[in-house]
N, C-alpha and C positions, 0 to 999 in steps of 0.2 A: 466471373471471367467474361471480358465484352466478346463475343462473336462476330470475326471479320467479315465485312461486305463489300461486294463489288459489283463496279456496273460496267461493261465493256460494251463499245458501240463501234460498229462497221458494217458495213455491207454494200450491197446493189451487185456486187458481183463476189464469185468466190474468192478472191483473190484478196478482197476484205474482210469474208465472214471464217474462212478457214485460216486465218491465222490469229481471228481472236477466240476461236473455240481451241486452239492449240494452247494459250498463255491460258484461258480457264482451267484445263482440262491440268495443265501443273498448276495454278493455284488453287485447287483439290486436292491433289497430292501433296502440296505442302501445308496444306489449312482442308483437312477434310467435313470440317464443321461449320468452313466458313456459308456465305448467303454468295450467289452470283443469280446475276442479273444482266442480259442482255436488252437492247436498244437499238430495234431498226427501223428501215422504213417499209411504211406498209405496203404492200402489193409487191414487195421485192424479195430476192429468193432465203434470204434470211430467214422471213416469218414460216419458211418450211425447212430449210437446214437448222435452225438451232434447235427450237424442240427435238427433231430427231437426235442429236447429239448429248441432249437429255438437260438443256435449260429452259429456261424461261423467257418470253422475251417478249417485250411491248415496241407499238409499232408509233411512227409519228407519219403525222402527214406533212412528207416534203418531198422535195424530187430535186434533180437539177435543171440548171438553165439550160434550155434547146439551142443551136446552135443558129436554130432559122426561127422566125416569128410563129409563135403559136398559142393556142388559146392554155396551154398550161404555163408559158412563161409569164401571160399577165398575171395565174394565178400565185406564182414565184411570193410576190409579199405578203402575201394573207398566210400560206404555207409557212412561213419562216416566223411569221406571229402567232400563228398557231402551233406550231411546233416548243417554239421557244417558251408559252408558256406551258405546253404540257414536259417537260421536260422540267421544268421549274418546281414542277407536281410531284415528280419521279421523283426528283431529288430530295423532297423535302419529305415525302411517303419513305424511300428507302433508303435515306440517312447512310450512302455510302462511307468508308474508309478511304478508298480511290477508285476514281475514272479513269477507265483506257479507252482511248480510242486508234483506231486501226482502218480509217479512211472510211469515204462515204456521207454521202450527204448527210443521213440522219447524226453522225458525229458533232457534226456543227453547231448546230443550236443545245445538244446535250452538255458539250466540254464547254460551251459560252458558257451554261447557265452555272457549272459545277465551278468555272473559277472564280466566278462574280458570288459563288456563296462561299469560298475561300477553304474547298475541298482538294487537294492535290490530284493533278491530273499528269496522264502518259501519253504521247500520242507514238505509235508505232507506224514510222512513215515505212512502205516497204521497196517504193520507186527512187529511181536514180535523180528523176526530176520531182520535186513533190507536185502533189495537186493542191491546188486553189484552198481546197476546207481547211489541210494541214497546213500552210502556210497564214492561213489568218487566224489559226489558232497558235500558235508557235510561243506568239510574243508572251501570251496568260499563262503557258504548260508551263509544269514543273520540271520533268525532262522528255526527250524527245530522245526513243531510240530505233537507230538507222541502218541501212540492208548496205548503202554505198556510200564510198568518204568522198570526200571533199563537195559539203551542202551547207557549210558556214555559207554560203551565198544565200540560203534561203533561210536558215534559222539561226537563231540564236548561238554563236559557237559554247559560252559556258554549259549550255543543256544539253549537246549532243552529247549520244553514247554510243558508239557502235558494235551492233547487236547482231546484225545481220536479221533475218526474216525469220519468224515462228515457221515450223513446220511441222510436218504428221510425223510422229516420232517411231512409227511402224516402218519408215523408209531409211532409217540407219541398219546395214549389213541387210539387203536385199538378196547379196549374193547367195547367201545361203538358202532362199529362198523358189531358185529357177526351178528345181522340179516340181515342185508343189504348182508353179505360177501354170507348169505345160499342160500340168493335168487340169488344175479348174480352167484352163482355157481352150481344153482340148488342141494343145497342138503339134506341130511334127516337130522330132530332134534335127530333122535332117536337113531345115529350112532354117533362114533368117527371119526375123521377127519384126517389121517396122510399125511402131505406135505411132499414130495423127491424135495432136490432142490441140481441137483449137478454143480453148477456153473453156471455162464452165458453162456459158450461156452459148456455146456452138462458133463456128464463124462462116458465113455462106461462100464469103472466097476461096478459103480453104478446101470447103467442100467442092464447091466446085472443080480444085485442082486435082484431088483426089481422083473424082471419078474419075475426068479427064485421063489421068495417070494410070487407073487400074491394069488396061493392057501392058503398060510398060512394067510395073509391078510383076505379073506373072511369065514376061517373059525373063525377069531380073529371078524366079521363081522364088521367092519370097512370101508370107503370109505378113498378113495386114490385120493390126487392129485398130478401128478407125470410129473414134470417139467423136461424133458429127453433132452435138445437142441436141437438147429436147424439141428444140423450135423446127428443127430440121429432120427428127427420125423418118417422120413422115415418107418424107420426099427420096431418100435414101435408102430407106432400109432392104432395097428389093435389089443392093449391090450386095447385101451379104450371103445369097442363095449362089452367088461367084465360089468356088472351090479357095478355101486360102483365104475369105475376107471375112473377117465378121467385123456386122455395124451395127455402133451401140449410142442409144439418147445420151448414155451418162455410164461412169466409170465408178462402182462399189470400192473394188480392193484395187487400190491405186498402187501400192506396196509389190503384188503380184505382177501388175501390166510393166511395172518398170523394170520387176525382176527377168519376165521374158523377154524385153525389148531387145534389140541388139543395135537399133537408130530407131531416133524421135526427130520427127519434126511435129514441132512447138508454134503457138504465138511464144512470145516473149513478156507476159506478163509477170510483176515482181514475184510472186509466189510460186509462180511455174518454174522460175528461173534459180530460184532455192534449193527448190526442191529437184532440178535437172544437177544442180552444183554437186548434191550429197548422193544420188543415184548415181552420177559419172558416166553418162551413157551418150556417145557420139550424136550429136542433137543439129538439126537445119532451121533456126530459126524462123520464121516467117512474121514480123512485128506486124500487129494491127495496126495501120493510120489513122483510126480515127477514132482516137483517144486523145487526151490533152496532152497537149503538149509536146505530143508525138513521144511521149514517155518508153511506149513499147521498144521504139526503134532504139533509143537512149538505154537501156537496159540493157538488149541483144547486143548492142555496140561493147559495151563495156566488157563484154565475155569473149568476144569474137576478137578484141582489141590485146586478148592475153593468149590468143590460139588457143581459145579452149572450147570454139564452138563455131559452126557456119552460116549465116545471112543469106537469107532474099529476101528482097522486097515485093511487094504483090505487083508493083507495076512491071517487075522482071520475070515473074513467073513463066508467063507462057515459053518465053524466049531462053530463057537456063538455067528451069529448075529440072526437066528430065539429063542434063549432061551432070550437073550437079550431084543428084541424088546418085546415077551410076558411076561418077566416080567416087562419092565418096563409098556404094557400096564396095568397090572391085578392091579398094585400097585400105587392107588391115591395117597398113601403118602410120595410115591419118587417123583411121577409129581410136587404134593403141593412143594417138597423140591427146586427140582432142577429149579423150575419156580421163586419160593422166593430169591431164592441167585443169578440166573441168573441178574434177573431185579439189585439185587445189584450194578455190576458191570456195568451199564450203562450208558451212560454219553451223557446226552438227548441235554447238550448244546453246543456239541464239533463242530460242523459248526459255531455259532456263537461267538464261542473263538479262533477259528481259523482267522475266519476275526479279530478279535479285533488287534491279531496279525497283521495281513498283514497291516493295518488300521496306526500302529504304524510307520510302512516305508515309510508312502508316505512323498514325498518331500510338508513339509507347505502343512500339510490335510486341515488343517481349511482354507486355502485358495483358496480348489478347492470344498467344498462340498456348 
C-alpha cells in the first residue's frame, strides 16, 4: 500500500505559512501515515514556524524583487537558478503525490519545477488581488482554490474553486471560550477588550498610532491587547507597565485573544481577514500600503463594501481614527451590525474543501489510503 506524500510551499509572512500548516495539519487527519514536507525560503519566518508545528522543512535561496535598486535585486537570477534547481532535487528525492502552494516566493520555482515533471499541483491564492508568483503559475496548476470570486481575470476560470482561506480550526465557536480567554489573560469583566493586531511580522505605523492613542484608550476606559511584533517589542514594550495595556512580540492562543476582544483593529491581510470573518468581532481595518498591489486595501474593501467591517487608511489616521474608534465604541448597534454580517461571509470549511480538492489529484487515492 503506496504511502501518500506531500510538499506544501509558502511563506515570508504568516499569512502564507499559517494556512499551509492548516491544509497539513487536515491532510494528517485524513492520511495519518502520509509523508508531508514543507518548502521555504531561508532566513524567513517559516524555517521557525513550521518545525514548531511539527514538520519539516527545507529552505531555498530566493527572495523577492526590491522595489528600489539593490545589491540583492542583481542577485534576483542567480537566486531563481539556484532555487529552481534545488527544487528539481526535492522533487525527484521526495517523489511527491501533490504540490501545494500557498504564496510566497519560495513557491515559484517549487510548483515551476513540480509541473514541468508532470506532478499535480494546487495553488491556494488567499488575496482578493493575486500576487505576481500565483499568477504565473496559474497557467501549469491543476487547480487553483480561492478566498474571493470574481479572479477569472487573473486565472484560468475552468481551475478555480472557491474555497475561501485555510484557517486555525481552534477559532470555530470561540464563544464558549471568554472565560477561560479572561483568566489566561488576566482581565477585568467590567471593561471592554480592544485587540491591535498588525500582522505577524509587526507594523510600525500601527504602532505608532497605538501609543499615540493610549491616553484616548484609558479615558474610553477600555483594556488593550496590543500585539506590536517581534521587530518592534523592544521599542514598546515599556507601554505595557500602563494599567489596562499589555504588550506582546507575538500572539500564542489566538483562539483566546479573539474570544476576549470585543473590537479589533487589524491590517487587512487575506488570512487575518478569514479569520476576523469566523470570530465575527466588530473590526477597524487599517490595510498596509505597501504591499503589492495594494491587495490589503482590496481585501478590507471587499468586507466593508458588505457592512461587515470599518476602514482607515494610514494617510487618515492622525485626522479620524480617534472620532472613529469612539464612535464605533459608544454605539452597540453598529458592533451588533458589523459582527452579524461579518460572521456572514465566513467560510468555517475552507481547509477541508481545499484538501477535497487536492484529494481529487492523487494518482489511484483509493489505492494509497
Amino acid at each position: 500500500m503506496k504511502k501518500l506524500k506531500f510538499i506544501l510551499s509558502g511563506g515570508g509572512t504568516g499569512g502564507h505559512i499559517y494556512p499551509a500548516i492548516a491544509i497539513a495539519n487536515e491532510l494528517k487527519q485524513r492520511f495519518p501515515d502520509c509523508e508531508i514536507l514543507f518548502v521555504g525560503a531561508k532566513d524567513k519566518m517559516e524555517m521557525q514556524k513550521v518545525p514548531q508545528a511539527g514538520y519539516p522543512i527545507k529552505g531555498l535561496w530566493i527572495s523577492g524583487i526590491q522595489r528600489r535598486l539593490t545589491f540583492d535585486n542583481s542577485l534576483f537570477p542567480l537566486k531563481l537558478i539556484d532555487s529552481l534547481l534545488k527544487s528539481r532535487t526535492i522533487i525527484r528525492e521526495f517523489r511527491p503525490d501533490v504540490v501545494i502552494g500557498t504564496g510566497g516566493f519560495a513557491s515559484g520555482p517549487l510548483l515551476r519545477v513540480a509541473g514541468i515533471a508532470k506532478i499535480p499541483t494546487v495553488i491556494q491564492e488567499q488575496n482578493s488581488f493575486p500576487g505576481i508568483t500565483n499568477r504565473w503559475l496559474s497557467a501549469k496548476a491543476n487547480k487553483i482554490c480561492v478566498a474571493y470570486e470574481n479572479l477569472e481575470r487573473f486565472f484560468p476560470k475552468n481551475k478555480i474553486v472557491f474555497t475561501g482561506n485555510p484557517v486555525r480550526q481552534d477559532l470555530i465557536g470561540i464563544d464558549n471560550k471568554r472565560n477561560e480567554a479572561f483568566v489566561h489573560f488576566n482581565l477585568s469583566e467590567d471593561k471592554k477588550v480592544v485587540l491591535v493586531l498588525g500582522g505577524s511580522l509587526g507594523s510600525g505605523r500601527i504602532n505608532q498610532l497605538i501609543a499615540k492613542e493610549l491616553l484616548n484608550f484609558a479615558s474610553q476606559n477600555v483594556q488593550v491587547i496590543w500585539q506590536c511584533g517581534k521587530f518592534y517589542y523592544e521599542q514598546y514594550k515599556h507601554f505595557g507597565e500602563n494599567e489596562n495595556v499589555q504588550v506582546m512580540a507575538f500572539i500564542d492562543r489566538m483562539d483566546l485573544v479573539y474570544a476576549a476582544a470585543d473590537v479589533v483593529i487589524s491590517r487587512s491581510g487575506a488570512s487575518s481577514v478569514s479569520e476576523l470573518c469566523i470570530v465575527g468581532k466588530p473590526v477597524i481595518f487599517i490595510p498596509s500600503p505597501n504591499v503589492a498591489e495594494d491587495h490589503q486595501t482590496k481585501n478590507a474593501k471587499s468586507i466593508v463594501d458588505k457592512d461587515a467591517a470599518l476602514m482607515i487608511r494610514e494617510a487618515e489616521l492622525d485626522t479620524q481614527f480617534t472620532n472613529l474608534f469612539n464612535n464605533l465604541l459608544s454605539d452597540e448597534n453598529l458592533q451588533q451590525k458589523l459582527s452579524q454580517n461579518i460572521k456572514t461571509l465566513a467560510k468555517v470549511n475552507a481547509t477541508k474543501d481545499i484538501v477535497n480538492e487536492i484529494i481529487k489529484l492523487i494518482p489511484n487515492p483509493g489505492a494509497s489510503i
